[in-house]
N, C-alpha and C positions, 0 to 999 in steps of 0.2 A: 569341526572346531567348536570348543564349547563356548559360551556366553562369558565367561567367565575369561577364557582364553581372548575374546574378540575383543573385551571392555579392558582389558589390563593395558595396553598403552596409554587409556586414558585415565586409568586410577591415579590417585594422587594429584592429578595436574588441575587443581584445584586452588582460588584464593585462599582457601581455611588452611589448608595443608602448605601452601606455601610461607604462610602467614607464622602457623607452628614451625615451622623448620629457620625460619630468620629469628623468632625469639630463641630457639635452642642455639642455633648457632653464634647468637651473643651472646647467652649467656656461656656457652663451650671456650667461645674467646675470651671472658673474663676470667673463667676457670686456669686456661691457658696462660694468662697474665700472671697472674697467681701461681701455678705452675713454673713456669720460666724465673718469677723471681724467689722464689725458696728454694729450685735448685740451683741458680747462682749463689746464693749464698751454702748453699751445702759442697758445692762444688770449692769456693774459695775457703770453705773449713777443712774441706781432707786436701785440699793444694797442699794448704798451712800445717798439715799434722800426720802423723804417721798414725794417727788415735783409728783402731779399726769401727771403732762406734761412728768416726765421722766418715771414712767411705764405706760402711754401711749405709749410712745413712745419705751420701753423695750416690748410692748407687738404687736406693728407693726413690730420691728425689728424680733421678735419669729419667727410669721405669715410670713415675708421673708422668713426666713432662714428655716421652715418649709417646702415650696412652692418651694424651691430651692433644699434641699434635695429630697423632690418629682419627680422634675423635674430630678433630675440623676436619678433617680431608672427609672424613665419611657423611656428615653433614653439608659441606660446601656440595662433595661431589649428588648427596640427595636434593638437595635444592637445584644446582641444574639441572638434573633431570627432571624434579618437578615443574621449573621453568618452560623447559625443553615443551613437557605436556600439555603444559595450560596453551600453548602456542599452537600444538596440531588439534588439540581441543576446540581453542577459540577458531582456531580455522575452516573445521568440520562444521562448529556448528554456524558459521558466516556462512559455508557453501550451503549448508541445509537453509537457510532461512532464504538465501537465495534464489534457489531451487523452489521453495515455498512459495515465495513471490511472484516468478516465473507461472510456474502454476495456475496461480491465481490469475494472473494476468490472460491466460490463456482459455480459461475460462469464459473470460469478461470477452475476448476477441471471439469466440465461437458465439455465445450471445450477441451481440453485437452484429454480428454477417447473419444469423437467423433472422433480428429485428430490421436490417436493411432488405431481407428478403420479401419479410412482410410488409414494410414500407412501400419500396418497389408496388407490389400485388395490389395495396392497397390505393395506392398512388395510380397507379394504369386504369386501377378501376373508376375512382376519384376523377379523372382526366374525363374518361369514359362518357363518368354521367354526366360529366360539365358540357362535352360536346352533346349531347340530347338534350340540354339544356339550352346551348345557342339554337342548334337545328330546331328546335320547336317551339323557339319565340319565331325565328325566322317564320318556320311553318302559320303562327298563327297569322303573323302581319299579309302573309301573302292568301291566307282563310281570308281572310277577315272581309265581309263586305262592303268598310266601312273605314277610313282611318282613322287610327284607335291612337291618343297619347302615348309616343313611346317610352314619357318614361313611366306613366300612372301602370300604364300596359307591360311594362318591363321587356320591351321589344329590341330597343336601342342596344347594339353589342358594348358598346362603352358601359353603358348601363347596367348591364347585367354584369360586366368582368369587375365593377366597381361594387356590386352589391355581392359579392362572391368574396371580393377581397377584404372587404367589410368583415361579413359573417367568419370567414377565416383569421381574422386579428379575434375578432371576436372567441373563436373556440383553441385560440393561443397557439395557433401556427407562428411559430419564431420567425420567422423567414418573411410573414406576411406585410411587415411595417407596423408604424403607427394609424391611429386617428389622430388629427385633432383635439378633437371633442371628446375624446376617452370611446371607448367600447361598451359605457354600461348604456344599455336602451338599445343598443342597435341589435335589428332583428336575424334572426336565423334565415341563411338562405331561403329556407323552406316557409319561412313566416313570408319574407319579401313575395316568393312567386303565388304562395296563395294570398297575400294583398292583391298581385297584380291579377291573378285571374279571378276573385272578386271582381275586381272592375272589368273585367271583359263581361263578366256575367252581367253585371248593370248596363253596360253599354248598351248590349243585346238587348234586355226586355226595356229598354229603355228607359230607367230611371238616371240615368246617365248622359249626358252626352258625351259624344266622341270628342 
C-alpha cells in the first residue's frame, strides 16, 4: 500500500480545512437564502402568468436553487467527513504520544533497577568496610597494652556508628538524618579514624597519655 494510500484518511481532517469548509459552507447558505428567495418570487410570477419569459424564468430560478441546495449537502456532507478525521487524527496522535510516554517511562524504569543494582553492590560493600571498621577498633582495644580513651581512640561502637553517621549526612546520604549543628566542619570518616589513630600513635611513644 502506498504512502499516499495509508495517509488519505487522514487528509483533510485538519483545523485549516475544517475551518475553510465552515466559511464555505456559510457563505453556500447565504447563496442558498438568496436562491430560495428570487425563485419564490419567480415561481409566484409564472403561478400569476401564462408570460413563457416568466416560467422560463421560474424554471432557471428551480435549477439555482436546485444547484445550491446541492451545493450544501456536498459541503455539509465534506465537513463531516473532515470532522469524522480530525477525530481518528486527534486519536492516533493521543495513542502515539501515549505510547511515547510509555516509552520513556520504561526507559527511566530499566535505569532505575541498573542504579538499585549498583546501589545494592555498592551498599554490600559499604556494609563490608564498615564491619572492618568495628572489628579493628575492637581489634585495637584488645592490642592495646594500655587503656586508650575510647572516644579520642575511636574504640567505643557508639562512637564510631556516630561518627559514620556524621560523615554520612555529611556526604548527603538522604536517609542519614540531621545534625544539629549543620554538616559544615564535620570530618570525613576517614579524617575521624586517622585523628583517632594519631592518637594511638602518641599514646604509644608517649607524648600522650592514655
Amino acid at each position: 500500500m502506498s504512502l499516499k494510500a495509508l495517509l488519505r484518511p487522514f487528509i483533510g481532517g485538519d483545523a485549516e480545512t475544517i475551518a475553510r469548509l465552515e466559511a464555505k459552507l456559510a457563505g453556500a447558505q447565504a447563496e442558498l437564502d438568496t436562491a430560495q428567495k428570487e425563485a419564490n418570487a419567480a415561481f409566484l410570477e409564472a403561478e400569476g402568468s401564462d408570460n413563457d419569459v416568466a416560467r422560463k424564468r421560474a424554471e432557471k430560478a428551480r435549477g439555482a436553487l436546485v444547484a445550491a441546495q446541492g451545493r450544501i449537502a456536498e459541503l455539509d456532507g465534506a465537513l463531516r467527513e473532515a470532522r469524522n478525521r480530525k477525530v481518528d487524527r486527534d486519536t492516533e496522535d493521543a495513542a502515539a504520544e501515549q505510547e511515547r510516554r510509555w516509552l520513556e517511562v520504561e526507559k527511566h524504569t530499566k535505569a532505575r533497577e541498573q542504579a538499585a543494582k549498583e546501589a545494592e553492590e555498592h551498599l554490600a560493600a559499604y556494609v563490608a568496610s564498615l564491619d572492618k571498621v568495628h572489628e579493628a577498633g575492637a581489634a585495637i582495644a584488645n592490642a592495646a597494652p594500655v587503656a586508650m580513651h575510647p572516644d579520642a581512640a575511636l574504640l567505643h561502637l557508639d562512637t564510631i556508628n556516630a561518627s559514620i553517621r556524621a560523615a554520612a549526612i555529611k556526604d548527603g546520604v538522604p536517609f542519614a538524618g540531621t545534625l544539629p549543628f549543620g554538616a559544615v566542619g564535620v570530618p570525613t570518616l576517614a579524617e575521624r579514624i586517622a585523628d583517632a589513630n594519631a592518637y594511638v600513635g602518641q599514646v604509644r611513644s608517649g607524648r600522650r597519655a592514655a
